[in-house]
N, C-alpha and C positions, 0 to 999 in steps of 0.2 A: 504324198508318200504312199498313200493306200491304196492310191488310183493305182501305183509304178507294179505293186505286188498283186492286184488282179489283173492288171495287165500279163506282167509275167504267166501268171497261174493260166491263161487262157488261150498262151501263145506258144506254138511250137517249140522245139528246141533248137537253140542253134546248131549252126555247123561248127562251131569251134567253143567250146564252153573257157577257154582261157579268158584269164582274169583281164582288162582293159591296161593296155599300157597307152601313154602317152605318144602321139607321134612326132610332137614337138613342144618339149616341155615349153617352153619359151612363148608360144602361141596358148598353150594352156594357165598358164601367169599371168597372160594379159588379157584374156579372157576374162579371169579374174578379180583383177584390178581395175575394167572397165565395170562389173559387177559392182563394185564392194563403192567402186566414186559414185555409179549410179543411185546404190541403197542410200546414200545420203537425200538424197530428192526426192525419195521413194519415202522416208522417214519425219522428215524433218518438212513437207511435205503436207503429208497428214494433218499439219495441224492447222490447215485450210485459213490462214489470215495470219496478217504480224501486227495486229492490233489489240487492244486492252490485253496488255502480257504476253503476245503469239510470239516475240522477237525473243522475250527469254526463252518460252520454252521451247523454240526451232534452235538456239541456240544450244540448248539443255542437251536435247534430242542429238544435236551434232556431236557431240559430246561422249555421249554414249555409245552410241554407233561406233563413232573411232575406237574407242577405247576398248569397248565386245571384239569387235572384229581383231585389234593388234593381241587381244590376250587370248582368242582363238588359235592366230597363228603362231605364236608361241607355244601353247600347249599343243597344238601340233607337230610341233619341231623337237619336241621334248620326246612324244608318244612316238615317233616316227622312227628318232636314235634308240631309244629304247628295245622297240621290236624289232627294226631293220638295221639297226647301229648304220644309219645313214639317213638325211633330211631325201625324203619324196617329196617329189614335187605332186603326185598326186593326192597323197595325206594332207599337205601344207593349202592347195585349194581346196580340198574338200570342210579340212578345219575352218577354213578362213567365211567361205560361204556358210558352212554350217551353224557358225558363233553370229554370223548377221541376221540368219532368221532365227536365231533363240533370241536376241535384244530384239526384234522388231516389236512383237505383241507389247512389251512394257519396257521400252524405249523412255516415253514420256514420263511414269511413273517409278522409276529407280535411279539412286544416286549413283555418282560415277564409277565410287569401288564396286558396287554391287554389280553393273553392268561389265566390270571385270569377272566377278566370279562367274557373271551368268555366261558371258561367252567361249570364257576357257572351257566352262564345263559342256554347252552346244558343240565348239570343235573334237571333245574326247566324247561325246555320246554320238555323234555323225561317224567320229572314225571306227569307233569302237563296233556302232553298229554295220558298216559295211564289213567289219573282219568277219562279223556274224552269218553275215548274207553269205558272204565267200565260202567259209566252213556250212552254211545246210543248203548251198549247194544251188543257192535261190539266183538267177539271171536276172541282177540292175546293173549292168554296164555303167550307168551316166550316174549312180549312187545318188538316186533319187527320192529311195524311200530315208537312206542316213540321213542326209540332207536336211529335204521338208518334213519326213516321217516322224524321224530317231528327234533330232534339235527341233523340229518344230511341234512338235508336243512336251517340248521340256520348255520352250518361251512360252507356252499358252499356260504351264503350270507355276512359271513363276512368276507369272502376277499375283496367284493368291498369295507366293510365299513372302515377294518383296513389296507390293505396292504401296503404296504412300497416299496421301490425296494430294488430287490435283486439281485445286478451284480453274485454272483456265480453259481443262477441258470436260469440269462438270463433274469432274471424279471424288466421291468423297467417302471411298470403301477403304480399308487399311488390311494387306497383307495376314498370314499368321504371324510372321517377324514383327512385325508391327503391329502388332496385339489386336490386332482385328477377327481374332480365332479363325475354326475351321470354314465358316460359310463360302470365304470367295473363294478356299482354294477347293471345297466342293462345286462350286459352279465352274469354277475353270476345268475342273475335272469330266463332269458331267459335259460342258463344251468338246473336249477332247474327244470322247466316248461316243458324242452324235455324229461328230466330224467324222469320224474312222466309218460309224454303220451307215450313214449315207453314203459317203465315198466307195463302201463297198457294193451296198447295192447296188448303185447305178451305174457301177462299172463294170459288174457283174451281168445285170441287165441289157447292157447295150452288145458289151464285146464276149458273153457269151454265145448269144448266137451268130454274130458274125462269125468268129472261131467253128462253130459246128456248119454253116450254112457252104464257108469255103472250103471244108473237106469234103463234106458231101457230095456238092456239084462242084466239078472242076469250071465250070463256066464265072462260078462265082467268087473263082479265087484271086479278084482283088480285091475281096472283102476284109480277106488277111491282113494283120498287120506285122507280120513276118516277111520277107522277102523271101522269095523263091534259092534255094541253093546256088543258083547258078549267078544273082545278084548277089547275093552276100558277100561268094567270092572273088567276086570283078570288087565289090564296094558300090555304094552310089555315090561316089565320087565323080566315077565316070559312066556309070549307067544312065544319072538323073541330071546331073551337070557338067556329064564331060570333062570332067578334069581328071587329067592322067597325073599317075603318082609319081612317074619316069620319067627322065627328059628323054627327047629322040635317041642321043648315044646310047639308052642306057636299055633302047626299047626289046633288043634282039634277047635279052637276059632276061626277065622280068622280075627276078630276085635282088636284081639292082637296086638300091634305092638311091633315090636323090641325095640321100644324108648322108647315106656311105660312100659316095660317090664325094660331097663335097667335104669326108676324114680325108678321100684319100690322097686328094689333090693338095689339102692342109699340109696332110704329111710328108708329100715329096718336094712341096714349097718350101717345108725347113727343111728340107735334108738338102736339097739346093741353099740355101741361105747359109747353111754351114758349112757347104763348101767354099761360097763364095767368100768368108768369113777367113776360113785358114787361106784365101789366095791372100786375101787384103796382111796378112799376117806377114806370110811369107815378101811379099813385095816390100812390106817395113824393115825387114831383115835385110833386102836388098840393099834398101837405099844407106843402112848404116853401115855395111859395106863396101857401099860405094864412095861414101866419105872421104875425102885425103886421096884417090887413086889416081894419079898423074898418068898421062902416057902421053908425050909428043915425041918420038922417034928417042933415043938415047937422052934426052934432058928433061931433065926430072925437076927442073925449077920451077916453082910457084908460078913465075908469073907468066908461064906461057903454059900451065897447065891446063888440062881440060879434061874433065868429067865424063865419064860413060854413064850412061841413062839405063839403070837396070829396068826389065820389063816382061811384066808378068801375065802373061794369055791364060784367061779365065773363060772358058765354056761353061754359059747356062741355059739350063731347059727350061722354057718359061711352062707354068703349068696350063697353060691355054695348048699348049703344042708345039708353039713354035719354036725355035734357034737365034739365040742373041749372043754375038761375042762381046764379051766387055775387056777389056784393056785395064788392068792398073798399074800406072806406073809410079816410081819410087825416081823423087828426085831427089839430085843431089842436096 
């Protein structure tokens, strides 16, 4: 997270300072979700053997994690209607990641309710802190520092406040909760405090001079870790891997999107469907009309009667382009 803020600090401005939207929420979910199944192995992992006890505490460990993470996403969904009276989908992953790296540090070391409060409070201190970012104005697109910054120095701080011992991986220090006073949660503090002035120096260090070395000489402006104006606005989608945002139809426009492209063909597909819908209607009324309707020349007897076949011609435009007529007919 501190690395993301001197990074920021030493980096151009962008061309568009607006806040990051999703391109596809759907792809950003499962993004997500392949994160948060990962963190289990990342976790549970850690505890390098399932021998003399490792099988409970990987167990333990699983445990946690699920449980941080789903009361993450909850108090995300909470803090989301509250300030947007609507669930984001960018809130809701940002929580949900954010609540995995506050249980990580003391995963092993807290009971299951605890690793609920800790990770509800990692998703409101990640989201809380990008509203931050956004109001001073600070460029973390990918909410990096809310993240690992904001929730990941509240997981390194609640080890001092909840830990427990744990004979199987040697741990035998007890939390302030756990009347083990101030000591661990000053070294978890003091941990926190080195983290931040290393990460700054050396990120200071490396990318402040690149930052001055690519203004100066333009020969050396790939030193930059800004893209050039004219990248940003193409994207490196299609700069660095050619992937265009537009399908061919939609090339001659370039305000086209694929997405709004596939509302709109959604929406002519039902408004087709509901035509096709009142034909089908219409033809049922036929056919109960049709019912009982004799006609063989002047005789109207049963038993040489015969039935006309009402029939109802339904034009539809398929949304690929093409012309289909369909026929329904209403029998007797």
């Amino acid at each position: 997270g501190r690395l993301e803020v001197a990074a920021t600090y030493t980096s151009a401005e962008r061309l568009t300072r607006e806040i990051f939207q999703s391109w596809d929420p759907v792809k950003l979910l499962f993004g997500t979700f392949v994160l948060w199944v990962n963190w289990f192995s990342f976790n549970t992992g850690s505890t390098f053997g399932v021998v003399g006890g490792g099988v409970e505490l990987a167990a333990k460990v699983a445990v946690t994690t699920i449980l941080a993470a789903a009361a993450g996403a909850t108090a995300s969904m909470v803090l989301s209607e509250v300030q947007a009276h609507s669930i984001m989908v960018e809130h809701l992953a940002t929580g949900i990641l954010g609540s995995l790296v506050a249980i990580t540090a003391c995963c092993s070391v807290v009971t299951p309710w605890e690793s609920i409060v800790i990770g509800a409070l990692g998703a409101l201190l990640s989201n809380l802190a990008s509203f931050a970012l956004e109001r001073l104005r600070i460029d973390d697109p990918c909410g990096a520092f809310a993240v690992h910054g904001a929730a990941g120095a509240w997981g390194v701080l609640a080890v001092g406040l909840f830990a427990a011992p744990e004979p199987c991986m040697g741990i035998d220090k007890r939390g302030l909760f756990r009347g083990g006073g101030w000591v661990l949660l000053g070294v978890q503090a003091l941990g926190c405090v080195s983290i931040i002035a290393w990460s700054a120096v050396t990120c200071l260090s490396v990318l402040g001079p690149m930052a001055y070395l690519s203004k100066r000489f333009a020969c050396l402006g790939w030193m930059s870790i800004r893209p050039s104006k004219a990248t940003e606005a193409i994207g490196f989608d299609q700069t660095e891997h050619n992937i265009h945002r537009t399908p061919p139809s939609a090339a001659a426009d370039p305000l086209v999107s694929t997405h709004a492209e596939d509302e709109t063909v959604h929406s002519v597909a039902k408004k087709r469907w509901g035509t096709v819908r009142k034909g089908i209607k219409a033809a049922a009324s036929f056919r109960t009309l049709g019912k009982g309707s004799a006609f063989s020349g002047g005789d109207a007897s049963p038993s040489r009667a015969t039935t006309q076949e009402p029939r109802l011609e339904v034009d539809l435009v398929v949304a690929g382009g093409g012309d289909m007529t369909g026929a329904v007919s209403g029998l007797a």
